[in-house]
C-alpha positions, 0 to 999 in steps of 0.5 A: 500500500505504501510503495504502490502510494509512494509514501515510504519516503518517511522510513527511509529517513526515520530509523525507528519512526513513531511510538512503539508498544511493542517489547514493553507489552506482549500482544495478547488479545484472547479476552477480546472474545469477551462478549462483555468486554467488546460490548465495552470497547464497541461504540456500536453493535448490530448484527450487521456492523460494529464501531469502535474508536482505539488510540494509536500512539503510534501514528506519526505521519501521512503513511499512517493515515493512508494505511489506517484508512485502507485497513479494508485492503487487508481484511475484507470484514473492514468496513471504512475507517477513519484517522483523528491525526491529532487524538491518534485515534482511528474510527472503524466499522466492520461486519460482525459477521466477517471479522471481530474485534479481537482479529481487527485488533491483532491485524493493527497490532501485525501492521505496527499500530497496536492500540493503548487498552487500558483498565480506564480505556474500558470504564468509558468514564469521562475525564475531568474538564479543564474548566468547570461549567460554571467558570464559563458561566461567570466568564460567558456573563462578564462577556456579555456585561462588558460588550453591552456597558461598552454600548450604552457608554457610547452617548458619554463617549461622543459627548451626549449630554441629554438628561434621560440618555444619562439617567437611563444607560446609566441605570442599565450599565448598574443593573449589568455590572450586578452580575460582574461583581458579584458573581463574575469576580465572587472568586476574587472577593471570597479569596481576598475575604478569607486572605483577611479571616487568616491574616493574609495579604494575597494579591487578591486583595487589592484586587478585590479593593480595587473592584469594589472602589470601582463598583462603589465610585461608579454607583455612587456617581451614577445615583448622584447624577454626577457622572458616569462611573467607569463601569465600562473599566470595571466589567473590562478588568473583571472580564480579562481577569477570567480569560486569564484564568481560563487560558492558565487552566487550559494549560494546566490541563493540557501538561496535567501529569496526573492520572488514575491508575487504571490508564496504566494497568492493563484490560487483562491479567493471566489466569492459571487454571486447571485448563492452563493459562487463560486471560481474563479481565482484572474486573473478574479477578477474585481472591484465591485466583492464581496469575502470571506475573511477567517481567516487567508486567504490573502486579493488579492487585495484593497477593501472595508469591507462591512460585519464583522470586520477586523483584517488584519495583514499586515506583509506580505507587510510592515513587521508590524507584529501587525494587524490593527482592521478596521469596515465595510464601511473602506477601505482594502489593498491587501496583508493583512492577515484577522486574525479575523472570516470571512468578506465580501469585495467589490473590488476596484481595481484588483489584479495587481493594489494593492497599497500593491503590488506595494509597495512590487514590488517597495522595490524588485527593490531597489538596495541593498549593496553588502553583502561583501562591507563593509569587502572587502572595509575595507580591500582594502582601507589600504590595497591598500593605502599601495601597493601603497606606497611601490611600488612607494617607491620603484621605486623612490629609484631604478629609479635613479640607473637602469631604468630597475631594477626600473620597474622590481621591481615597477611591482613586488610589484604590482604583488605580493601584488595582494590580490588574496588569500583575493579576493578568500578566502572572497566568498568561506569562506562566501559562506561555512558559509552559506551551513553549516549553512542551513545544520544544519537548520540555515537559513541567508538572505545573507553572510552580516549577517555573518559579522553583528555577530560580532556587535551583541549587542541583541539576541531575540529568538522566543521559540515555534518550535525554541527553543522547538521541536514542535512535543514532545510537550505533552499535558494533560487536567485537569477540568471537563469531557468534555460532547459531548456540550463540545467538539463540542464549542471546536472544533468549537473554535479552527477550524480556527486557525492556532496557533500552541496549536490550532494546538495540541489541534485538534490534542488531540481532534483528538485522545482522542474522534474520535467519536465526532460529525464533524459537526461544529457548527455556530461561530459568532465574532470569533477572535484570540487575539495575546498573549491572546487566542481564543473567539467567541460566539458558540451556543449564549453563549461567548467561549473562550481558552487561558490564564487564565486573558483572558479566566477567569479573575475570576479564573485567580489565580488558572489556572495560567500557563494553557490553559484555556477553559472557556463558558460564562467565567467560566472554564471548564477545562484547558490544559497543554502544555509542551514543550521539549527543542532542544537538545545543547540549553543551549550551543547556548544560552551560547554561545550568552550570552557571547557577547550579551543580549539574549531575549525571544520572547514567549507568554507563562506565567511567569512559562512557560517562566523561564522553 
């Protein structure tokens, strides 16, 4: 489809193009036949046709949509499909009675575009909004209040002096600033109300100040028939104010990092049953169910570890990267990630009642500082003490001369010293900060971050794929020719891991000997050694790849800075991995050596590292 098109330009520029699934998790699609499985995932079903909407995230570029939107080429049961290139989503319908989803799901998976099914993906819960309903009713209303007053205020502005023309738009534009101030502008005043309960200054409250001043002047003017008010400012100030605010959660939601804990585990668990292996739906999980637990498979919920070791990296929950060792008959928590060979586990609990999970559930609910608290709160606090100061100065100077004047000038201040420019500048400064950055691959939790820059004191960057380019890494063996025995313990090794030389390994193996043998020989103790390398026992003998004092101790001297490959600890061979910087490195690490201490977070040796 792609040649006869002439769109296979793309991979003759790309080494490895798109987001690949593959080798992090294994194809697995039995519990597609699930009929209340399928009745989840399909948008639609009838006899006669079926309609389901799966996520690529391997979609990338124009040869993807033209083979996405042909998929009716290769299976006939496709009715039309279509791509959403911006969601990596594609749109299919098929007949039910030539193909199921299960084969329409294998067939994009062969393709290279198997889709992201995750526990969430099934719930068909809609995320949270970026911005709640009725902040869009307070920003619709200062909208229509402020377009309106800036109408009526058209006679003032050309000069019209008739009586009933003030009297009478001057009543209206009141009436529609009601809304303004206290609806519209109500999160302002509650927030200044509750700074001043706690004895706070925030920078809400000059604001807030500054809103009634302009509400109270204007009213007063207005019922006075002395002039006008500035209503027209007022419903300006209050309406960009909130666009500000819209534009700085839209950011926030679009770089959100947060997520429930069924958008990373997966539909399905393995079953062992007296009938043998079975996949069924982590919702169908009971206690006293026995699973498989593969490596680098997440663990769905609290057992006990009947068979094999544990090496389960608990990160995904508690942030604590190294993983724990635990022995058979020891208990096991749900959201832990098996790092080691594969284990049997004897559930305890069910996947909702996880103790790990509801950690997780409980740290999402906690309530969180807002990110702009401690700039705006800084600024608002001298900055409201001084506003304060000067516009009772001044009244107190002008009230014994002109009560009028007094009043006049102590609003004048208050409406003036509004730091509206603060107020609207801090959100879409920020909120820019952070769409820029991510348009460049530079990704914050929030705009708190931003402001934490300026106290950084260490830098720690992580080197493979962030300070090196993982698909210009190139790669060379050196040693002994690799016999066909060889090649199979290899392959056999580096199979489950999903470590990113493991990962190119595979993929020189791939290129260099197409030929060899696909089936995998029988592992036993398989483990990976975070900083050290791969070992298992294959074929009765101890197999191991990766740095030399781990996997040859002996000759740890002369493969210095390789990674080696070794059988019953004696070197075959060793590979050389060589990785090509990002370009602008030297100036980014430049730049944070100028005001901090840089680190290097790299399981590399010493050669690889000063490189």
């Amino acid at each position: 489809l792609l040649s006869e098109h002439d769109l296979e330009q793309y991979y003759r520029l790309e080494r490895s193009p798109g987001i690949s699934l593959r080798g992090k998790r294994q194809a697995r699609y039995a519990w597609l036949d699930d009929p209340e499985l399928e009745e989840q995932i399909l948008d639609f079903r009838s006899e006669t046709l079926g309609k389901v909407t799966l996520h690529l995230p391997q979609i990338h570029c124009s040869s993807c949509i033209y083979l996405l939107e042909h998929l009716y080429r290769l299976d006939p049961g496709v009715l039309s499909s279509k791509v959403h290139f911006l969601r990596r989503e594609a749109s299919i319908a098929f007949d039910p009675r030539q193909t199921s989803l299960r084969k329409l799901v294998e067939l994009l998976d062969l393709i290279g575009y198997a889709p992201e099914l995750s526990l969430r993906s099934l719930s068909r819960e809609e995320a949270p909004p970026a911005v709640e309903r009725a902040f869009y009713y307070k920003l619709g209303i200062a909208g229509f209040a402020f377009g309106n007053i800036m109408l009526l205020s058209f006679p003032e502005y050309l000069g019209l002096e008739e009586a009933w023309i003030a009297r009478w738009f001057g009543a209206l534009n009141l009436l529609l600033s009601l809304p303004v101030v206290f609806y519209s502008g109500s999160d302002y005043l509650r927030s200044a109300w509750q700074g001043l309960r706690q004895r706070s200054l925030s920078i809400d409250v000059p604001i807030a100040l500054g809103m009634l001043a302009l509400w109270g002047r204007s009213s007063f003017e207005i019922l006075a028939q002395t002039g006008a008010g500035y209503l027209d400012s007022l419903a300006g100030l209050v309406f960009f104010l909130l666009v500000g605010r819209w534009f700085q959660r839209k950011t926030w939601h679009r770089l959100s990092f947060e997520r429930d804990y069924r958008s990373y585990f997966p539909v399905a668990a393995t079953v062992l049953t007296s009938e043998g292996p079975q996949e069924r739906p982590l919702h169908r999980l009971v206690r006293g169910d026995r699973i498989l637990v593969r490596h680098q498979e997440l663990i769905p919920a609290d057992g006990l570890l009947t068979k094999g070791t544990g090496r389960i990296d608990y990160s995904f929950v508690t942030g604590e990267s190294e993983p724990v060792s635990v022995p058979a008959g020891e208990k096991v928590f749900g959201g832990g990630r098996q790092t080691g060979g594969a284990v049997e586990i004897t559930l305890t609990r069910e996947v909702s009642q996880s103790y790990l999970l509801r950690l997780w559930e409980d740290a999402r609910e906690r309530p969180h500082a807002r990110p702009l608290q401690t700039i705006s709160d800084r600024v608002g606090r001298w900055f409201t003490l001084g506003v304060l100061l000067i516009a009772f100065a001044t009244l107190g100077y002008w009230l014994p001369r002109d009560v009028g004047l007094a009043f006049n000038a102590f609003t004048a201040v208050l409406i003036i010293a509004c730091p509206c420019a603060v107020a609207l500048s801090i959100p879409f400064t920020f909120g820019n900060v952070l769409r820029l950055l991510a348009r460049e691959g530079f990704f914050l939790r929030d705009t708190g971050v931003v402001e934490a820059f300026r106290r950084l004191d260490d830098v720690v960057f992580d080197k493979t794929g962030t300070l090196t380019l993982r698909r210009d890494q190139t790669i060379r063996y050196e040693g002994r020719p690799l016999d066909p025995e060889h090649l199979a313990a290899l392959k056999a090794l580096v199979e489950p891991s999903g470590h990113p030389h493991s990962l190119r390994i595979r993929q020189w193996l791939a290129e260099h000997f197409p030929e060899t043998p696909t089936a995998p020989l029988e592992r036993e103790g398989w483990e990976e050694v975070p900083g050290k390398g791969l070992e298992a026992r294959i074929g009765g003998r101890r197999v191991a790849l990766g740095a030399p004092d781990f996997a040859a101790p002996a000759q740890a001297e002369r493969f210095s800075g390789r990674t080696v490959f070794s059988i019953e600890g004696q070197a075959v061979g060793a590979f050389v991995l060589e990785h090509h910087k990002r370009p602008g490195l030297k100036g980014v690490v430049s730049f944070f050596r100028s005001f901090a201490r840089v680190h290097l977070l790299s399981g590399d040796s010493e050669r690889e590292r000063a490189r």
